[in-house]
SEDRENVEX-339609 format. One record per residue (C-alpha): x, y negated, z negated. Coordinates in steps of 0.5 Angstrom, whole numbers. Each point is the difference from the previous one (the first is absolute). Layout:
% residues N
+-------+-------+-------+
:    c1 :    c2 :    c3 :
+-------+-------+-------+
:     X :     Y :     Z :
...
+-------+-------+-------+
END
This chain:
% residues 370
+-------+-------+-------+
:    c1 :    c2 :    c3 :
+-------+-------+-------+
:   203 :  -232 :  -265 :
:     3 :     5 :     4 :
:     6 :     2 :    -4 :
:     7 :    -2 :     3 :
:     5 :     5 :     5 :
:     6 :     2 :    -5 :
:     4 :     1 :     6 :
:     1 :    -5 :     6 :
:    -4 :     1 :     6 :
:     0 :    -2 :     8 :
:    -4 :    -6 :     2 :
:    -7 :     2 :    -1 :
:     1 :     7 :    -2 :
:    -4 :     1 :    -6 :
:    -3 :     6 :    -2 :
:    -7 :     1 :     2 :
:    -2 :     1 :    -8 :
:     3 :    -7 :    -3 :
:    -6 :    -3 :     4 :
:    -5 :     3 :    -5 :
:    -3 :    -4 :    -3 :
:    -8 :    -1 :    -3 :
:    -4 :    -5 :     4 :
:    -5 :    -6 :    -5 :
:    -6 :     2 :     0 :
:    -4 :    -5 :     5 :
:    -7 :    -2 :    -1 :
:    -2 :     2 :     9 :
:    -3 :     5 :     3 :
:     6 :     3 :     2 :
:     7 :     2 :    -5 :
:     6 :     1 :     2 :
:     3 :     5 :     2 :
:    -5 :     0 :     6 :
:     2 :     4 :     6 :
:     1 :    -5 :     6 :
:    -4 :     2 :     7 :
:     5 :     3 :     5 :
:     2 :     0 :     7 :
:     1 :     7 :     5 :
:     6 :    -1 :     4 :
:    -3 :     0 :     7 :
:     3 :    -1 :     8 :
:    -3 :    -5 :     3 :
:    -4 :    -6 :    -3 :
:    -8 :     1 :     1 :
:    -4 :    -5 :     4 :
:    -6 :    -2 :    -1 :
:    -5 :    -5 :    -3 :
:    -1 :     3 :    -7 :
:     8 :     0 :    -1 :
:     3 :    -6 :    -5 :
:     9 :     0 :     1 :
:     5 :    -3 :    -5 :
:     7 :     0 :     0 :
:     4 :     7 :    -4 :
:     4 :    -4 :    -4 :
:     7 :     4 :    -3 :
:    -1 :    -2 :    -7 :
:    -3 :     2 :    -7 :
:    -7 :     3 :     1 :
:    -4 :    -4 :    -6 :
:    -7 :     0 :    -3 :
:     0 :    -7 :    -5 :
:    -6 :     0 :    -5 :
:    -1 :    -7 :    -4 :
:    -5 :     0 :    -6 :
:     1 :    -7 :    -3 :
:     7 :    -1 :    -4 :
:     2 :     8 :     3 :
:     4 :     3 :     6 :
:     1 :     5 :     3 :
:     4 :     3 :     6 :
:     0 :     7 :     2 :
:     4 :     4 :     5 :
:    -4 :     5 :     4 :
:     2 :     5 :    -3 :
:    -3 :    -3 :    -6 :
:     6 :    -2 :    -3 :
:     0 :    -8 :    -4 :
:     5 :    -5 :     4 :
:    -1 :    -6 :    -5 :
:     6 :     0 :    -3 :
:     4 :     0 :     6 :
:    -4 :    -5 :     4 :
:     0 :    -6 :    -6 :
:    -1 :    -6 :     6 :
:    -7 :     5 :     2 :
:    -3 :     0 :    -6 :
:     1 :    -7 :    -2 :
:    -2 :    -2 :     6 :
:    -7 :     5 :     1 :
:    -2 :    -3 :    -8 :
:     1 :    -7 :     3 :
:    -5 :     0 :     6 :
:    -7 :    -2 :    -2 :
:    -4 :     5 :     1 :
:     0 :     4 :    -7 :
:    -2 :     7 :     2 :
:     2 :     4 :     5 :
:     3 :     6 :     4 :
:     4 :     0 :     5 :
:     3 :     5 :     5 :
:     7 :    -3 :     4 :
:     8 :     2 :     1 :
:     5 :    -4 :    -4 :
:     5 :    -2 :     5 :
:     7 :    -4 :     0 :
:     2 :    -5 :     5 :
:     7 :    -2 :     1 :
:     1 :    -4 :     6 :
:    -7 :     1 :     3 :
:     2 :     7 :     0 :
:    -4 :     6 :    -5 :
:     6 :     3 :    -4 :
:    -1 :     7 :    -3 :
:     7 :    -1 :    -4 :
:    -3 :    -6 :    -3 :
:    -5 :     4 :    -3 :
:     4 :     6 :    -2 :
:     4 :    -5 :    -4 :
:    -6 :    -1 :    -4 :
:    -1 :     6 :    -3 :
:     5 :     0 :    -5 :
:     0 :     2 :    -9 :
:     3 :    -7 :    -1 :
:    -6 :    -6 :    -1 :
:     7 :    -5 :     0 :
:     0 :     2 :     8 :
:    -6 :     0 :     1 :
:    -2 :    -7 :    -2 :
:     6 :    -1 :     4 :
:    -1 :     2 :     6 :
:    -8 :    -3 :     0 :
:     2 :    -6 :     0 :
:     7 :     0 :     6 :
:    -5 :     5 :     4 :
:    -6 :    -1 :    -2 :
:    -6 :     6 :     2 :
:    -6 :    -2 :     4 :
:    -7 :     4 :     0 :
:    -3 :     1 :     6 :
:    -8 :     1 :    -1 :
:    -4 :     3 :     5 :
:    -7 :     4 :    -4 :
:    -4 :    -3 :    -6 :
:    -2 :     6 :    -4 :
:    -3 :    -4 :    -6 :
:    -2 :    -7 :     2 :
:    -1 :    -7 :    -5 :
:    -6 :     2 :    -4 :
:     3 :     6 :    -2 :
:    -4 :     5 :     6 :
:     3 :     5 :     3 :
:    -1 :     1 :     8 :
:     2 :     7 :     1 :
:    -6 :     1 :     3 :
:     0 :    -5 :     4 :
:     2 :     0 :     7 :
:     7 :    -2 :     2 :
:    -2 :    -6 :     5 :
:    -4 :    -2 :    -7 :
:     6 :     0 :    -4 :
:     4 :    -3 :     5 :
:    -5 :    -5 :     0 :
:     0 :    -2 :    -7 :
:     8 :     1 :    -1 :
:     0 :    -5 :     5 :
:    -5 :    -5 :    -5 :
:     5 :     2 :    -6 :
:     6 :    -2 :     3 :
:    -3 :    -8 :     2 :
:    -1 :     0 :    -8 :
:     7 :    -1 :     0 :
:     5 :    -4 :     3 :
:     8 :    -1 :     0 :
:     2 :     8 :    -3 :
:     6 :     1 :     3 :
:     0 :     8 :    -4 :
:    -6 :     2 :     2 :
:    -3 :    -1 :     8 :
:    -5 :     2 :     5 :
:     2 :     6 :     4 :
:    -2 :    -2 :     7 :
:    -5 :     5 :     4 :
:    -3 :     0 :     7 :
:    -5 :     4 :     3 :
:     3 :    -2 :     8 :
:     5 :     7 :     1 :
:     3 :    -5 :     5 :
:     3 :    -3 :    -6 :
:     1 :     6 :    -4 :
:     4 :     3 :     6 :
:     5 :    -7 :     0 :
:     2 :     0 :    -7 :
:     3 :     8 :     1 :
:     4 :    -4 :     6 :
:     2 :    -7 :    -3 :
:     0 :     2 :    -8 :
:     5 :     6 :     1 :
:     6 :    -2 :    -3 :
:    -3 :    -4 :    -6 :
:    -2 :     6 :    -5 :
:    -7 :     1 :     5 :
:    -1 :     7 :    -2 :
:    -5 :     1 :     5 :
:    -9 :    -2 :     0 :
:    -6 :     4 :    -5 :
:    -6 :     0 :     2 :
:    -7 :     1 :    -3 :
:    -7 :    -1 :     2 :
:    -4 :    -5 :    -1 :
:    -6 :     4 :    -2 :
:     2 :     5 :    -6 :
:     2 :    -1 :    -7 :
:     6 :     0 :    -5 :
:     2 :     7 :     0 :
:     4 :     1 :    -6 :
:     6 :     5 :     1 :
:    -3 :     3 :     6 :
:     4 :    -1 :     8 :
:    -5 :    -5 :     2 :
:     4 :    -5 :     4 :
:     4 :     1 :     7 :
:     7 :    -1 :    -1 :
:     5 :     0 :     7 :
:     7 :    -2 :    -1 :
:     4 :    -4 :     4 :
:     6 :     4 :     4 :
:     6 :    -3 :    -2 :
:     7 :     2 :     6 :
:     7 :    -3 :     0 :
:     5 :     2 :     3 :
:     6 :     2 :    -4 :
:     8 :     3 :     1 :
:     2 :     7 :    -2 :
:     6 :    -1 :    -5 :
:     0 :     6 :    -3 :
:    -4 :     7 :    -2 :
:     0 :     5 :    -6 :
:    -1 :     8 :     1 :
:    -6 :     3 :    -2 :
:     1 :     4 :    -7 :
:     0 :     7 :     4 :
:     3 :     2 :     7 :
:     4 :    -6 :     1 :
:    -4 :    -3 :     5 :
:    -1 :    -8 :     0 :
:    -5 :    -2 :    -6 :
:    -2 :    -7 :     1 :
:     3 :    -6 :     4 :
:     2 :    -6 :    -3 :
:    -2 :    -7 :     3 :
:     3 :    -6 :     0 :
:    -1 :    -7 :     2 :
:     5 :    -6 :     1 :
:     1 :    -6 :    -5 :
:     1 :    -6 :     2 :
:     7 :     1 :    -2 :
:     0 :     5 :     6 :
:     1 :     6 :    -4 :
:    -4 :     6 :     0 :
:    -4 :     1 :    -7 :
:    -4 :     7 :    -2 :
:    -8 :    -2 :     0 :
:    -2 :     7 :     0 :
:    -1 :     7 :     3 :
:    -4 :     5 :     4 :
:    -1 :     7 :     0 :
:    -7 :     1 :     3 :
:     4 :     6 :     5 :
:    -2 :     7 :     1 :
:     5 :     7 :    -1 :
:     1 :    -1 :     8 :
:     1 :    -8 :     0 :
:     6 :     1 :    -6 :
:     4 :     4 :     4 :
:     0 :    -5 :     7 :
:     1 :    -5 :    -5 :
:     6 :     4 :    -2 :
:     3 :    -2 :     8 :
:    -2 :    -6 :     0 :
:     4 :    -2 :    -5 :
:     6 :     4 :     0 :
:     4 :    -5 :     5 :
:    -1 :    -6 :    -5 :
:     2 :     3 :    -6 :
:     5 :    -3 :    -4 :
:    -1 :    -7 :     2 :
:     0 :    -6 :    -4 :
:    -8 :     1 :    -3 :
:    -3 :    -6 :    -4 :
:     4 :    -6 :    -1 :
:    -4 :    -4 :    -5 :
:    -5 :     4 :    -6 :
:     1 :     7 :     2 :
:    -4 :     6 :    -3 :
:     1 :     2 :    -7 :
:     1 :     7 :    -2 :
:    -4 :     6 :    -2 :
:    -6 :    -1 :    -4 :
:    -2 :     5 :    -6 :
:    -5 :     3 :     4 :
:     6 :     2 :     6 :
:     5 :     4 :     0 :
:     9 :    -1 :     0 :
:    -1 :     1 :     8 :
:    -6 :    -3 :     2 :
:     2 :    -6 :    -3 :
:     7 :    -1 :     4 :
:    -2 :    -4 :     5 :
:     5 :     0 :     8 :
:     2 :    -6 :     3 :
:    -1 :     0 :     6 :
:     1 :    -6 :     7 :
:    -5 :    -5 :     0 :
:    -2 :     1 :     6 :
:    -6 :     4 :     1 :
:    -7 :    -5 :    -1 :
:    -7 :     3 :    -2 :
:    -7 :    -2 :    -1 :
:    -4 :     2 :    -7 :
:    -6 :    -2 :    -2 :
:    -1 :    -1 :    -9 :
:    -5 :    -4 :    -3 :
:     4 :    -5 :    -5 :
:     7 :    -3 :     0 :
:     1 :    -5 :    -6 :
:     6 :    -1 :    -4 :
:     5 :     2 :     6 :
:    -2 :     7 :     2 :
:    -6 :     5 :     2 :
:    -3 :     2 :    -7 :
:    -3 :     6 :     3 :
:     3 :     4 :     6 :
:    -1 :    -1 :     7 :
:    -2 :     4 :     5 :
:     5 :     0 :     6 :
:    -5 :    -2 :     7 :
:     6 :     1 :     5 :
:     7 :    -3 :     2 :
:     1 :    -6 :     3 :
:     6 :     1 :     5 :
:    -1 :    -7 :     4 :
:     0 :    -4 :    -8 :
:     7 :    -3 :    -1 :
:     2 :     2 :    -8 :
:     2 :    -7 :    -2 :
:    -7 :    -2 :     2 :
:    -3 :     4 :    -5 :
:    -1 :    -6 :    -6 :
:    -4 :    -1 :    -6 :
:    -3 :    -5 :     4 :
:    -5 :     6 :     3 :
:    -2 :     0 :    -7 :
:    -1 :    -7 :    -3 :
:     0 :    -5 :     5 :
:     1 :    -6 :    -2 :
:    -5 :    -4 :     4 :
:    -6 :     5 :    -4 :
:     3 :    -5 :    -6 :
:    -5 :    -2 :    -4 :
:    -7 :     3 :     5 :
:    -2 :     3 :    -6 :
:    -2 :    -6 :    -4 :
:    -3 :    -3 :     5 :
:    -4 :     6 :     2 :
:    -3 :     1 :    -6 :
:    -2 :    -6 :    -2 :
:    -3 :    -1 :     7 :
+-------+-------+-------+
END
């Protein structure tokens, strides 16, 4: 068992060696760690007859190996998962079939939403918190490969329309498992293309696609993976200088809660050396301003320095498109990139709404189960 932090840690932030931890032997073909088949990020999504197309889900990625009374859940970084997903294994040791290995994702649903936080949440050194959160948040496995099947065979080999085929027949065994579920899959690009459009602000992170004639590539870029554009429009509600030369560094985006007050979600600094100086102008005439009214931005982190972690209020007037791949938890987890500014967008109509519409609300339940 991984040894306990000795100091107190954000949600989710453990370090990456605290995972450690030695796998049972198993008596399959294939031991973790093994490394999973990968995806190459590609532009578009390729048509044709030989391609199969399944959601990416915003998750865990998680082989699940099963040989009698064991087991196991591995990352893809082949690291174990079990300790923190206890509801997972209990429910994989509870199906009928006693042998097997299963490629999927782990995902939290709250609300019909995919919620990463939820997730992050698990990755904790406390065992209290853990069987905790399993039962108020409960995880789900979502399986789209069958590696080793109920007989104990492998079927890397096999094509992946024989293995979907087989993965379908495992999951008819079965019945009634709310933490370990089918993944859906067309092989109609038609549908491939709806889910980019319909299941955008539910945690759908985009479309994988594989062939039908080719095997499991263990560790290889064998599958194609085409990221759904994410774009929302945000008010500018202040800026930070950049560490050196005292042009604008980053932008800092807000959105309006239901309170009518502008909370910080995020920055964009996607700019060039020319860029940074226009900026400079175009801000001048509203600096000072009120700036964010509801969550604003934190301070320097340990990675800036004093200057770059001030940040300059500014009046919010100025609206902006930006384009992220996640929002979770209030906030762009990763910076945006700025698309253009939308003069004709009045500030107050820039809502979490964008983001989260509340008539999504619980599609994601009935999409997988569909």
């Amino acid at each position: 068992m991984p040894r306990r932090s000795k100091v107190a840690l954000p949600e989710g932030a453990l370090p990456a060696e605290e995972l450690k931890e030695q796998f049972k032997k198993l008596g399959l073909p294939i031991q973790p760690p093994f490394p999973p088949m990968e995806a190459k990020l590609v532009d578009e999504i390729p048509a044709g007859a030989l391609w199969q197309y399944e959601p990416k889900w915003d998750g865990f990625r998680c082989l699940a190996y099963r040989d009698g009374d064991k087991v196991e859940l591995q990352s893809k970084a082949g690291q174990p998962l079990g300790r923190y997903f206890p509801e997972i294994v209990a429910a994989l040791a509870n199906l009928k079939p006693k042998k097997f290995v299963l490629d999927g994702e782990i995902v939290i649903l709250i609300n019909g939403h995919l919620s990463f936080d939820n997730l992050l949440m698990r990755i904790h050194p406390a065992a209290s918190r853990i069987n905790k959160l399993s039962v108020e948040t409960p995880a789900t496995f979502l399986t789209f490969d069958l590696l080793v099947d109920d007989r104990g065979k492998s079927l890397v080999q096999e094509t992946q329309a024989a293995r979907r085929e087989r993965l379908e027949l495992f999951f008819k065994s079965f019945q009634g498992n709310e933490n370990v579920r089918l993944s859906p899959m067309t092989r109609d690009i038609r549908s491939a293309h709806q889910w980019m459009k319909e299941l955008a602000t539910v945690g759908f992170d985009g479309v994988v696609a594989k062939a039908l004639d080719q095997p499991y590539a263990s560790g290889e870029r064998a599958m194609r993976k085409i990221k759904r554009i994410r774009t929302a429009d945000c008010v500018v509600g202040g800026f930070r200088f950049a560490s050196k030369g005292g042009e604008v560094g980053s932008l800092l985006l807000g959105v309006y809660n239901d309170d009518s007050l502008l909370d910080h979600v995020g920055f964009s600094s996607s700019f060039t050396a020319s860029e940074r100086k226009e900026l400079k102008k175009i801000l001048k005439p509203y600096m000072g301003g009120e700036g964010f009214t509801g969550k604003a931005p934190g301070g320097p982190s340990r990675w800036s320095t004093e200057r770059s972690g001030e940040w300059e209020r500014l009046d919010p007037k100025l609206v902006c498109e930006v384009r992220y791949d996640h929002f979770s938890g209030g906030r762009f987890r990763h910076g945006t990139k700025f698309l253009r500014w939308r003069p004709e967008k009045e500030p107050r109509t820039c809502t979490y709404e964008q983001l989260t519409p509340a008539k999504q609300k619980g599609k994601m339940d009935q999409f997988i189960a569909a």
